[in-house]
Structure formats: structure tokens, C-alpha cells
C-alpha positions in Angstrom: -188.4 -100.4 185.8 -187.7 -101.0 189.6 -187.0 -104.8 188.6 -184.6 -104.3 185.8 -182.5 -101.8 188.4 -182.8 -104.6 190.8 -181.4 -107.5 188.2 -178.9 -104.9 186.8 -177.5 -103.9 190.6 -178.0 -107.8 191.7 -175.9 -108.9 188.6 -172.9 -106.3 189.1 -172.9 -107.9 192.7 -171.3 -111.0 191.3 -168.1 -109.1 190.0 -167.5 -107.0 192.7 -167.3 -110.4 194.9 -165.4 -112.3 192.2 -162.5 -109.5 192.2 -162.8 -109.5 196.4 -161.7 -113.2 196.5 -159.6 -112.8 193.7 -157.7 -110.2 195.6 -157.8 -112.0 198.4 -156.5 -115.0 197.0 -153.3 -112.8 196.0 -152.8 -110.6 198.8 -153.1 -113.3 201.4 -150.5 -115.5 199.8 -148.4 -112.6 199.2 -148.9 -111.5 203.2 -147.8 -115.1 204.0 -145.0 -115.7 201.8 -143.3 -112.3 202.8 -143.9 -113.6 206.7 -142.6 -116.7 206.0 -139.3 -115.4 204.3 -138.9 -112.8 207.0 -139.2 -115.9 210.0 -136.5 -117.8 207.8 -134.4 -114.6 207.0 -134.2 -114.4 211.2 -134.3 -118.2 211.7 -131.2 -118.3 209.6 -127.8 -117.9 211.2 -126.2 -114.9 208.9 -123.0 -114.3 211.0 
């Protein structure tokens, strides 16, 4: 019994670290293209 709760919790592992880089791989583009846009939107001469 200990051993199949210690495959089942060692298996759900996997997920939970497969939908953290998945995020991450979103969020951090996302961070980067809205800093990016912002440097540019003040690089940019608008007057």
C-alpha cells in the first residue's frame, strides 16, 4: 500500500512540473515582449 501511494504521488509529480514550465514558457515571453514594447514605445519619438 505505502508503494502504490508512493508511485501514484511520484507520477502526479511529472504534471505538476510539465504545467510549471509550460507556464513559464508563456509567462516569461509574455513579461519580455510587453518590456520590450514598452522600451520601444519610449525609445520612439511620438511628438
Amino acid at each position: 500500500m505505502k508503494g502504490f501511494d508512493h508511485t501514484k504521488s511520484s507520477s502526479m509529480t511529472f504534471p505538476v512540473m510539465l504545467l510549471h514550465l509550460i507556464a513559464v514558457s508563456i509567462i516569461v515571453p509574455c513579461l519580455v515582449a510587453v518590456g520590450l514594447s514598452q522600451k520601444v514605445h519610449d525609445w520612439t519619438p511620438n511628438a
